[in-house]
C-alpha positions as CSV (number, residue, x, y, z in Angstrom):
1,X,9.7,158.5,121.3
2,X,6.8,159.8,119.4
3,X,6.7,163.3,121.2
4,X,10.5,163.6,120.6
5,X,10.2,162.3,116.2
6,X,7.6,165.4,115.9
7,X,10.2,168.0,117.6
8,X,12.9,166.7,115.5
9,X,10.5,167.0,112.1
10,X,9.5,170.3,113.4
11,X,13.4,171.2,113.5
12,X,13.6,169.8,109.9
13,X,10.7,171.4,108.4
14,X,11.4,174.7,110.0
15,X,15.4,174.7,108.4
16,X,14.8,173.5,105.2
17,X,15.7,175.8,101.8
18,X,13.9,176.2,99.1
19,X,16.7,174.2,97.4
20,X,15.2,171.0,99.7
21,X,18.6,170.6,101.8
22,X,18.6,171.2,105.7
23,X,21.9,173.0,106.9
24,X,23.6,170.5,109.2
25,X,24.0,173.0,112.3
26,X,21.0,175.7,113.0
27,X,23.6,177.9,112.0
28,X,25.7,176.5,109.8
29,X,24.0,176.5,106.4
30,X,26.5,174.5,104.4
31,X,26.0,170.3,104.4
32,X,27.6,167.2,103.3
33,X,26.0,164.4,100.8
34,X,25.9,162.3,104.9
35,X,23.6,165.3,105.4
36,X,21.8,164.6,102.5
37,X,21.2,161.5,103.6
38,X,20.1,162.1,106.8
39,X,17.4,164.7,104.9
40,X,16.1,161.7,102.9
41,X,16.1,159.6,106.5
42,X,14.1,162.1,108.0
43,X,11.1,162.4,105.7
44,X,11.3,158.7,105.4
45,X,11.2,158.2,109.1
46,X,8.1,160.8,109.6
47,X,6.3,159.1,106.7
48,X,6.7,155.7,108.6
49,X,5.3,158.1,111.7
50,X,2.6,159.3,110.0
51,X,3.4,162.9,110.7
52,X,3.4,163.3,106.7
53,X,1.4,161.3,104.1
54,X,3.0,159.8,101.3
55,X,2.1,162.7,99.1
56,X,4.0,165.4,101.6
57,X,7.3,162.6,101.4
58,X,7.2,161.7,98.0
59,X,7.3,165.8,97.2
60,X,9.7,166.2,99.9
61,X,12.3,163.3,98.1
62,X,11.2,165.2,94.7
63,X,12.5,168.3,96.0
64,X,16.0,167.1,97.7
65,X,16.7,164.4,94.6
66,X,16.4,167.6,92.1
67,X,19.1,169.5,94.0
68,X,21.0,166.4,94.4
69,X,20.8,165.9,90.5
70,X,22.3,169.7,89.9
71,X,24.8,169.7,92.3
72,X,28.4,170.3,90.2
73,X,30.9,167.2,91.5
74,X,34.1,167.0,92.7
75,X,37.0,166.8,89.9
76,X,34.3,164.9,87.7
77,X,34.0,162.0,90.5
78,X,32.3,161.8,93.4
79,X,30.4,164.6,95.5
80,X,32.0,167.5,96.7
81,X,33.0,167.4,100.5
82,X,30.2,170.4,101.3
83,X,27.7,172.6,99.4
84,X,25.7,175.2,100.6
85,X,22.3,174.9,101.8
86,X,21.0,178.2,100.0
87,X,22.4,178.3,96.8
88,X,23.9,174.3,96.1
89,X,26.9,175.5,95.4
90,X,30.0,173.7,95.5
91,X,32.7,175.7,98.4
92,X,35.9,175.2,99.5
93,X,37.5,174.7,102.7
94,X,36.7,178.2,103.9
95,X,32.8,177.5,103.1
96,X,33.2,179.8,100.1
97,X,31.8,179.5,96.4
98,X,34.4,177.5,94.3
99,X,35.0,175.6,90.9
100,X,37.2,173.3,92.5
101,X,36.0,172.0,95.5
102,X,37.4,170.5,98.5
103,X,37.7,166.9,97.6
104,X,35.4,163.8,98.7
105,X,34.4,161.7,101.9
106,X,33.8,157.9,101.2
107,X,32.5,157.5,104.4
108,X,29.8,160.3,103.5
109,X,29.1,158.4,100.0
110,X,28.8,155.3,102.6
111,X,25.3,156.7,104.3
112,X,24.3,158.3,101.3
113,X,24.3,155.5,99.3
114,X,22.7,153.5,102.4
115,X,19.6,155.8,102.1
116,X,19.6,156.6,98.3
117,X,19.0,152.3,98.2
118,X,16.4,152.6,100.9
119,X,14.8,155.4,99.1
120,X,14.6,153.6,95.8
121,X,13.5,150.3,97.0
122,X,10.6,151.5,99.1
123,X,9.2,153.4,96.2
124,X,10.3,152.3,92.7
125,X,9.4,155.6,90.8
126,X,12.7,157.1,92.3
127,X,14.5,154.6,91.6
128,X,15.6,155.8,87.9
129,X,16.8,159.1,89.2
130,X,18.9,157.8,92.4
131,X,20.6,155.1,89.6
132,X,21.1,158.2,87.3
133,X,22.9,160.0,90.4
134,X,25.2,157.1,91.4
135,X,25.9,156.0,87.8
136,X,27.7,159.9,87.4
137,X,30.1,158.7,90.3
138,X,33.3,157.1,89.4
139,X,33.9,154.4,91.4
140,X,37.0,153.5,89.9
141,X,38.4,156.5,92.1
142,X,36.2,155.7,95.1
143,X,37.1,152.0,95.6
144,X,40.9,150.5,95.6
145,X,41.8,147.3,96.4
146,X,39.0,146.4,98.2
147,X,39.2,150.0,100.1
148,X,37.1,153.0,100.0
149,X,39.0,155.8,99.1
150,X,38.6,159.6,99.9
151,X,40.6,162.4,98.5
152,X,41.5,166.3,99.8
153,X,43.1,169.3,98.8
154,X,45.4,170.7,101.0
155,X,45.0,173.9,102.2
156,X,48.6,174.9,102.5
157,X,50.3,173.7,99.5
158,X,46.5,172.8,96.7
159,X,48.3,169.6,96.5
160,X,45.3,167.0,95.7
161,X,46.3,163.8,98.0
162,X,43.9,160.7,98.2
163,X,44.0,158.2,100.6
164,X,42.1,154.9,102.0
165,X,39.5,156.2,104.3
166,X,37.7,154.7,107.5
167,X,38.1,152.9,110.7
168,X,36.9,150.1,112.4
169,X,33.0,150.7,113.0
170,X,32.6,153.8,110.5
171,X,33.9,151.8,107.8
172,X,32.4,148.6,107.5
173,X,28.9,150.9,108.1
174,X,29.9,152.8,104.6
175,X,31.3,149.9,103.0
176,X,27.6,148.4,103.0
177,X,26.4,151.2,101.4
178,X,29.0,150.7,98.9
179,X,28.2,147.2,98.5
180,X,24.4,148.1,98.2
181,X,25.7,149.8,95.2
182,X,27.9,146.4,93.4
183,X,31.4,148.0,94.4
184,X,34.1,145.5,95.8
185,X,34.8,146.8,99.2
186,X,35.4,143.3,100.6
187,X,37.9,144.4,102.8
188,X,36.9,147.5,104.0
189,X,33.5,145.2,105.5
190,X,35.4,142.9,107.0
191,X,36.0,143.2,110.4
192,X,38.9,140.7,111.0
193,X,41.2,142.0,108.3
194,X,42.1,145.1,110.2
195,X,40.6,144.9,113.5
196,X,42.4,143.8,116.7
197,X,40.7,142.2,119.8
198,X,40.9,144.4,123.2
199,X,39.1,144.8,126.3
200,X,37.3,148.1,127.1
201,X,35.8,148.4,130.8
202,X,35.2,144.5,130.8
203,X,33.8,144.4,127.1
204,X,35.9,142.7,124.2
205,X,35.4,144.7,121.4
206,X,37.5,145.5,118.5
207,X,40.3,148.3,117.9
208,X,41.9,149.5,114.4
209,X,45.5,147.8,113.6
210,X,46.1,150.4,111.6
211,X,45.5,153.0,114.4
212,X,44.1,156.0,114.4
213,X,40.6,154.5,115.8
214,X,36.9,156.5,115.6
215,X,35.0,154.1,117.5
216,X,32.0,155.7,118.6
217,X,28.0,154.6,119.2
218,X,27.4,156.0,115.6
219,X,27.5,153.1,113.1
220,X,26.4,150.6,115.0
221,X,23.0,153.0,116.0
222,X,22.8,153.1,112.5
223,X,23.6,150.0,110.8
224,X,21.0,148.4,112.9
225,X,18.0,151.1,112.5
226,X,18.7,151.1,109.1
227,X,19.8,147.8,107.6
228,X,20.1,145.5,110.4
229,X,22.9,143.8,112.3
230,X,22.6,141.7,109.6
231,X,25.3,138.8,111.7
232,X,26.8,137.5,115.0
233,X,29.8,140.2,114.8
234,X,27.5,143.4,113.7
235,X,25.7,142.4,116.8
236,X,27.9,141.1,119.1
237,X,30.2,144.4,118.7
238,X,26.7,146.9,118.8
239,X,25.9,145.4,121.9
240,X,29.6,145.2,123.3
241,X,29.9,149.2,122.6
242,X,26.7,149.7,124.7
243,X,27.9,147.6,127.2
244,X,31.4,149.4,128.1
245,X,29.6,152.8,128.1
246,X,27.5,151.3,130.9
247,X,30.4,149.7,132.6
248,X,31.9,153.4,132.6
249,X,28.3,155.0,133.9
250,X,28.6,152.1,136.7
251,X,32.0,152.8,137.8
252,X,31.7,156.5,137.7
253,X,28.1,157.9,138.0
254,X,28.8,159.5,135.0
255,X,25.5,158.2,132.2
256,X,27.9,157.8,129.0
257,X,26.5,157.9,125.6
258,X,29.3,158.4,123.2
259,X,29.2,159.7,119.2
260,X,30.2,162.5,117.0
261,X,28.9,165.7,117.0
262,X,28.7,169.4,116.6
263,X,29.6,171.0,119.8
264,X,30.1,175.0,120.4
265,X,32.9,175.3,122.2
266,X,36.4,175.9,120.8
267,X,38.7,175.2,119.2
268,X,37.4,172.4,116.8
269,X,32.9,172.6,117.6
270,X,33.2,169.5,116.4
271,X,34.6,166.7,118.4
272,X,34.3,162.5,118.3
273,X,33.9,161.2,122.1
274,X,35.5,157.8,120.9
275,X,34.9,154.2,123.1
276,X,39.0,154.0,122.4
277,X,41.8,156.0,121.1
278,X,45.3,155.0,120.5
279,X,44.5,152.2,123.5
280,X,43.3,155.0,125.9
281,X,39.8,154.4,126.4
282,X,36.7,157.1,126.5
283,X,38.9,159.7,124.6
284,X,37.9,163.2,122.9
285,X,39.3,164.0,119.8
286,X,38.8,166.7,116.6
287,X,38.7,165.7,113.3
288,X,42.1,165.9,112.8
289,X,42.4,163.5,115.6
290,X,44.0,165.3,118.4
291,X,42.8,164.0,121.5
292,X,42.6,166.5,124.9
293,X,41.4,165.8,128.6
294,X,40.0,169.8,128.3
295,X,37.8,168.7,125.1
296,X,34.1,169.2,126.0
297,X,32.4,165.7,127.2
298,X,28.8,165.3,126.7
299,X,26.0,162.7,126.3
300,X,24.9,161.9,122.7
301,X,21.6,162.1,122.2
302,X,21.6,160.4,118.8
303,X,22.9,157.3,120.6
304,X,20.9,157.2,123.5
305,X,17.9,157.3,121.3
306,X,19.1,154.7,118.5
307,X,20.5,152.1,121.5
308,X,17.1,152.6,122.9
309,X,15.1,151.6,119.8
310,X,17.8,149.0,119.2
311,X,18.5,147.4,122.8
312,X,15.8,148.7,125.3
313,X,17.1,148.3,129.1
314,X,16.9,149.9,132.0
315,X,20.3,152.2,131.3
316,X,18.9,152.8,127.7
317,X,16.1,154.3,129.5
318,X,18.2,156.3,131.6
319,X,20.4,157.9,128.8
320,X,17.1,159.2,127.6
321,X,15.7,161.2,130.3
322,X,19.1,162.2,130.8
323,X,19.2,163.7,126.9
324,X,15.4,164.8,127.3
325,X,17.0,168.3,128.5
326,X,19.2,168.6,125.2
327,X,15.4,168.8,123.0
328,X,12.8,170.8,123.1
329,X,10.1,171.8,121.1
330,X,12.2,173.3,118.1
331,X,14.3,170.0,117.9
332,X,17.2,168.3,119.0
333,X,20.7,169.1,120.3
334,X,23.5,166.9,120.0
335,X,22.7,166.0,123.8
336,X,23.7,167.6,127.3
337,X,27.2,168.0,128.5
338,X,28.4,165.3,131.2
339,X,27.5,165.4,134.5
340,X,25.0,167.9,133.8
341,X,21.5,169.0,132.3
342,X,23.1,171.7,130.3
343,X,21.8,171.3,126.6
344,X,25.0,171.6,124.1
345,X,22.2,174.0,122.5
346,X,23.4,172.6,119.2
347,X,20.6,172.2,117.4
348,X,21.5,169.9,113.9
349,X,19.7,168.1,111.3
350,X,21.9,164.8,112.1
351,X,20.9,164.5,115.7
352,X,16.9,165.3,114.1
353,X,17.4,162.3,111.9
354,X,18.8,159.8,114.0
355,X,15.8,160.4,116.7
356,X,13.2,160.3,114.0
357,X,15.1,156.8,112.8
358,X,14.9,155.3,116.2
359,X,10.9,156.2,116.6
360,X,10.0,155.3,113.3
361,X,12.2,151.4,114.2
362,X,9.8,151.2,117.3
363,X,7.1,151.3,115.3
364,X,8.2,149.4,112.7
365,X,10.0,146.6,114.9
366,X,12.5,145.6,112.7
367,X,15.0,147.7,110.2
368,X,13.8,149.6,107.6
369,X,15.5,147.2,104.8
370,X,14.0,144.5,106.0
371,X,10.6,144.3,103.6
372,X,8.2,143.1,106.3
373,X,8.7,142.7,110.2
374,X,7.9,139.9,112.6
375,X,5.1,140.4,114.2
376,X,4.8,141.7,117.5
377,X,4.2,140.3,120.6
C-alpha cells in the first residue's frame, strides 16, 4: 500500500501547475471543485504517510486554497462545473475560456466540502479561509426542499435549467458534506426516502425509486476512508456492494471491481460501471446515462484499493494484484480492463487520491474524521 501511496504522490507532484490544481486526466488539464478536493486529499493523505512534512502540506494547501479563493463562480453561486488547471479560468462546455460558465455539480460541492471540513479541522489556521470560501456560496440555490440541487446550460438552446441532483449512494455521500456545512439536506441523506430494496447476485442492497441509478463502489470507498460508515445502513450497504461484485467474480471468473472513471476509448472516455441500472445488474453507462454491452469493462483500481483498506479479505487481496498492472512508477490508472492485465493507461489525479486515502486509512486505522483511533491490535 505504501509502495503504491508514493507512485500516486509521484503522479501528483509531477502534474501539478503552478496555480496548485492537478488536471484530472494526464492529459486533460481542466478539473472540477471534486478534483479539487481530491488535490487537498492527496497532500493530506501523504502528510499522514510521511512522504511530506507538515511544512511541504501546509504550503501545498496554501497554494491550492489561494487558487480556490480566485476562482470567478458560477452565476454568483456556487463553483463553476470546470476550470482550467493552467490558467483558473472559468470554461464552458467546450473547455474554452468563458464569463458564463457551464453551471454547477452538487455532488462535486458534496466531496469538496467533505475535504474543505477535514482540512480545517485538522489544522485550525485554514480554517478562516475555507469558511471565507463556502460563506461566498449560495446555498439557497444549492439546497431545495431537503435536496441538493445542480444547475446546467444547455448547449443547444443556453437555456439555464436546474434540477435535483444525485442517486442513491452518490447522494447521501455529498449530502454529508453538505450537512458538514449546516445545510438541510435531510432527505437527500436518507436512504429510505427514495431508495427501494432489491437483490443483486444474492446481496440486498438498495436501488433509486426515482430511477436513473449510479450505484457504483465509489461513495461507499469514500464515505468510509474519509468520514466513517458512521451507522448500520452506511455499513451494511458498503459491505453488501462488495459482496455482489464478489458473487459476480464467483460465478464468472471475471475479478469485478466497479466505479467511475476516465477511460480512452470512444465515444464517451468516461463511463460509470454501475452494480445496477434500470434493474439490469453490472451495467456500463456514460454520463448522460446510456447504457451499452460494447462499453469498455474494466477493474477499478480506486475501489479495489479503498475496499481493501476498508474490508481486507481474501478477494480484496485479489482485486489488488489484479489492479497492480494498471500502476506503475508514474502513478495510477483507473485500473486494467476485464479479463485482462491491459492497463486503461489512464493515468488521473482521482484514481492518485483514492490510493493515497486507502494507505494513509491503514495506517491510521480508523477514518480520517474520527480525532483519535482505537488502538491496534
Amino acid at each position: 500500500m505504501l509502495r503504491s501511496a508514493r507512485a500516486a504522490w509521484r503522479y501528483v507532484t509531477r502534474e501539478i501547475t503552478p496555480r496548485g490544481f492537478v488536471g484530472a486526466t494526464r492529459n486533460y488539464q481542466y478539473l472540477t471543485v471534486w478534483d479539487m478536493a481530491s488535490e487537498l486529499a492527496a497532500a493530506y493523505s501523504a502528510r499522514e504517510l510521511g512522504l511530506i512534512n507538515r511544512a511541504r502540506y501546509k504550503a501545498f494547501v496554501d497554494r491550492t486554497l489561494t487558487s480556490i479563493e480566485k476562482l470567478t463562480l458560477y452565476d454568483n453561486t456556487a463553483f463553476n462545473r470546470m476550470y482550467s488547471a493552467e490558467t483558473g479560468e472559468m470554461v464552458d462546455s467546450k473547455a474554452q475560456p468563458s464569463t458564463v460558465g457551464m453551471g454547477w455539480s452538487a455532488l462535486d460541492h458534496g466531496r469538496f466540502f467533505v475535504w474543505l471540513k477535514l482540512v480545517a479541522k485538522d489544522d485550525p489556521t485554514f480554517a478562516p479561509r475555507i469558511q471565507a470560501i463556502v460563506s461566498k456560496l449560495d446555498m439557497a440555490r444549492l439546497v431545495k426542499s431537503g435536496y441538493m440541487q445542480g444547475e446546467e446550460i444547455s448547449a443547444r438552446t443556453n437555456e439555464h435549467r436546474a434540477y435535483q441532483e444525485g442517486r442513491v449512494g452518490y447522494e447521501q455521500y455529498a449530502a454529508e458534506g453538505f450537512a458538514l456545512w449546516g445545510a438541510k439536506v435531510d432527505s437527500a441523506l436518507d436512504f429510505a426516502i427514495n431508495g427501494r430494496p432489491v437483490t443483486v447476485n444474492g446481496q440486498a442492497i438498495i436501488t433509486d425509486a426515482r430511477g436513473g441509478d449510479v450505484m457504483t463502489s465509489e461513495p461507499f470507498v469514500m464515505m468510509g476512508l474519509e468520514l466513517g460508515w458512521k451507522n448500520d445502513t452506511w455499513r451494511n450497504l458498503a459491505l453488501a456492494v462488495l459482496a455482489a461484485q464478489e458473487a459476480r467474480f464467483k460465478e464468472t471468473g471475471i475479478v469485478t471491481m466497479v466505479s467511475e472513471d476516465a477511460i480512452p476509448v470512444p465515444p464517451a472516455y468516461f463511463y460509470y460501471y454501475l452494480l445496477i441500472h434500470d434493474g439490469k445488474p453490472f451495467v456500463v453507462t456514460t454520463v448522460s446515462g446510456a447504457a451499452s454491452d460494447s462499453f469498455p469493462r474494466w477493474v477499478s483500481a480506486k475501489a479495489a484499493f479503498g475496499y481493501h483498506a476498508l474490508a481486507p479479505s481474501a478477494y480484496t487481496w485479489q482485486a489488488l494484484q489484479t489492479v497492480k498492472y494498471g500502476g506503475s512508477a508514474d502513478g495510477w490508472t483507473a485500473g486494467v480492463f476485464e479479463g485482462t492485465k491491459n492497463s486503461t493507461k489512464t493515468y488521473n489525479l482521482n484514481t492518485a487520491a483514492i490510493v493515497l486515502e486507502s494507505a494513509a486509512y491503514v495506517k491510521r486505522g480508523c477514518a480520517f474524521a474520527v480525532p483519535t483511533c482505537p488502538t491496534k491490535r
